[in-house]
C-alpha positions, 0 to 999 in steps of 0.5 A, a space after each residue: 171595761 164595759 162593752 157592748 155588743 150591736 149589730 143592726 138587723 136587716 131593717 135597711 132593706 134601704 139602699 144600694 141598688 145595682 142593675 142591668 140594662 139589657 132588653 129580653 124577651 118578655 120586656 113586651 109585656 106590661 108589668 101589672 103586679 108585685 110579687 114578692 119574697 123574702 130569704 134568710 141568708 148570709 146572716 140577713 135577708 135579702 128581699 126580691 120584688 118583680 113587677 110582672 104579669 105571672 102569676 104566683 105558681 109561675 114564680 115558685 121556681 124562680 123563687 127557688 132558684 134564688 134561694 138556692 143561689 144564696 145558699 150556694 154563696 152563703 155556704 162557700 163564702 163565709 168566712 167559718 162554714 165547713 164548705 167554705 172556700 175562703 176557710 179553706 183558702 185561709 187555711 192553706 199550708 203552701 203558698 200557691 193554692 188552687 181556688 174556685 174560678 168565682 172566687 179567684 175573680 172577685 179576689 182579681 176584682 178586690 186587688 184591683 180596687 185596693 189600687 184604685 182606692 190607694 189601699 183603702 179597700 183591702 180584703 185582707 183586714 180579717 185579722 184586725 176585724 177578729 181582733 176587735 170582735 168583729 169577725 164572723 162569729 165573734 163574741 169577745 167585744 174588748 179594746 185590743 193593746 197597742 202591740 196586738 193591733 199593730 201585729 194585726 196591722 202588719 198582717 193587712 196588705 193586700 198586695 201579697 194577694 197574686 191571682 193567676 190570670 185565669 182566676 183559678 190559683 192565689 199565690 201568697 208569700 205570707 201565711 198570715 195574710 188572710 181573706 174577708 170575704 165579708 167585704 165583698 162577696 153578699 154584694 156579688 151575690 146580689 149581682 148574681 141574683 139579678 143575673 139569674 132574673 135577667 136570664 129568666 126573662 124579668 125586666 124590672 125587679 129589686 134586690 134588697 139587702 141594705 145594699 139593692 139590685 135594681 133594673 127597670 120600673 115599678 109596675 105602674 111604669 114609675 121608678 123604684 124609689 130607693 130608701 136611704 137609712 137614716 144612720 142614728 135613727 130608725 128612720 129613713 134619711 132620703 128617697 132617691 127615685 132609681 131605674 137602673 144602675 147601682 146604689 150601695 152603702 156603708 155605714 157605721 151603723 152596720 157592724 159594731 159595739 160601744 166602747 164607753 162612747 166610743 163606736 167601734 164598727 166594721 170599717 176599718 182603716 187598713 193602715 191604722 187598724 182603727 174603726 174610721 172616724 170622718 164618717 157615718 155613712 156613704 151611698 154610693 150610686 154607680 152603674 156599676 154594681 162592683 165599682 159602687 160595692 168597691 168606692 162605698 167601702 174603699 172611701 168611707 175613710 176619707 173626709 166627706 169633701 175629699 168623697 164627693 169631689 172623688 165621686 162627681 169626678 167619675 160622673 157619679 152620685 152619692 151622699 156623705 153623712 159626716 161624723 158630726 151628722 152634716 149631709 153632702 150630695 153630689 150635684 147629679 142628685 141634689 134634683 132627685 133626692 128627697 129628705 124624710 
């Protein structure tokens, strides 16, 4: 059997956005530039643009802090690295283990969306993403048999997972339930990225990391306008014009190999073990940075129908490209969207 190996490269510094609305100190000033920069981590880049009246001198320490950041997070929440917390979670020889405040809250956050997804998020897939070739670091790409993905499957539940109510130990009966931090901890970094703006006096900036960070406007006063990738082709699909808020992505574009013609990608359904099928990609628009991370993973399962009423429901915004490539948008953007 023949395989393939494709991941997509950072080109979809496109889509996904989350934001704070706060007023601070500087929000007087009249923003008249852009500044930019751009960091590798996490395996991708992650792009910041502040509009604003410093100048370049000014920015390098901020600049710095960011990257620091990231490398902070890229180090202690991978899944292999030798300071990782989540490796040594994952390694753990009792069933109660201390963990790092940070992380017990995000584990607490992903428990939390497990529910609210009916169990379609679920932060212990790692075991069904290794064995597909799809974990950090993998490199063996092949179909797996029937019995190995049902023992992997049987390995997946996220409510094993007990975190203590200070967010500082994880109780796990079963020492085969494993951690992904991949399904959630790049899109808390960006959030702490625009933390770190906020509390350095900036007012409007984009984080961009295929998922985005985004609070106020361009320089000239105009929203940001957020690219949404076109998810088979090198291009953009739509333009949303965006403020404040959230915006994030999945798609099976992202993370995958070809099986034949058969698309094996990252998004797995938790109760299958399979590569989900209804969909290509979802945005989801939220002023929620975590609850548009959680729903855009934790519905990309679902048929696109059963998405969009879940979403306009909640008051909320997306787009849905189903497998057969159909577009759907919800009623809040269907004014603002602009297809390319």
């Amino acid at each position: 059997m023949r395989t393939l190996f494709m991941k997509n490269t950072p080109t979809a510094l496109i889509i996904s956005a989350i934001a704070v609305c706060f007023l601070c100190i500087h929000c007087h000033k009249v923003p008249f530039h852009h500044a930019k920069k751009q960091f590798f981590r996490m395996s991708t880049v992650v792009e910041v643009t502040v509009a604003t009246d410093r100048q370049e001198a000014e920015l390098i320490p901020i600049w710095d802090s960011i990257d620091s950041l990231l490398a902070f997070w890229d180090a202690h929440y991978s899944q292999t690295g030798p300071c990782s917390d989540v490796r040594r979670l994952n390694a753990r020889t009792s069933p109660a283990v201390a963990v790092p405040r940070q992380l017990g809250r995000m584990l607490a956050d992903a428990v939390a969306w497990g529910d609210t997804t009916h169990g379609m998020f679920d932060a212990t897939i790692l075991p069904v993403k290794e064995l597909w070739g799809l974990g950090e670091g993998n490199t063996v790409h092949q179909r797996p048999s029937d019995e190995a993905l049902a023992a992997a499957v049987r390995k997946v539940d996220y409510r094993k997972v007990r975190i203590s109510p200070g967010h500082d130990s994880m109780y796990c009966a079963d020492p085969a339930t494993t951690v992904d931090a991949g399904g959630f901890a790049k899109g808390y970094a960006l959030i702490e990225t625009g933390k770190l703006l906020d509390s350095r006096g900036f007012c409007n900036y984009l984080v961009a990391s295929g998922d985005i960070v985004a609070r106020g406007k361009r320089s000239d006063g105009t929203p940001w306008r957020i690219g949404i990738q076109h998810p088979r082709a090198e291009k953009l699909l739509a333009v949303v014009p965006f403020d404040t808020g959230a915006v994030f992505t999945s798609g099976d574009y992202e993370s995958f190999w070809m099986d034949g013609d058969r698309r094996i990608h990252h998004l797995f359904n938790p109760r299958t073990g399979r590569s989900c099928t209804n969909n290509q990609s979802l945005t989801i628009e939220s002023p929620s940075p975590v609850q548009a991370k959680y729903l855009a993973t934790g519905l990309f399962c679902l048929p696109a129908e059963s998405t969009l009423s879940f979403i306009e429901r909640r008051g909320l915004n997306c787009i849905v490209v189903d497998s057969a490539g159909k577009v759907s948008v919800s009623r809040g953007w269907k004014n603002r969207v602009v297809f390319q």
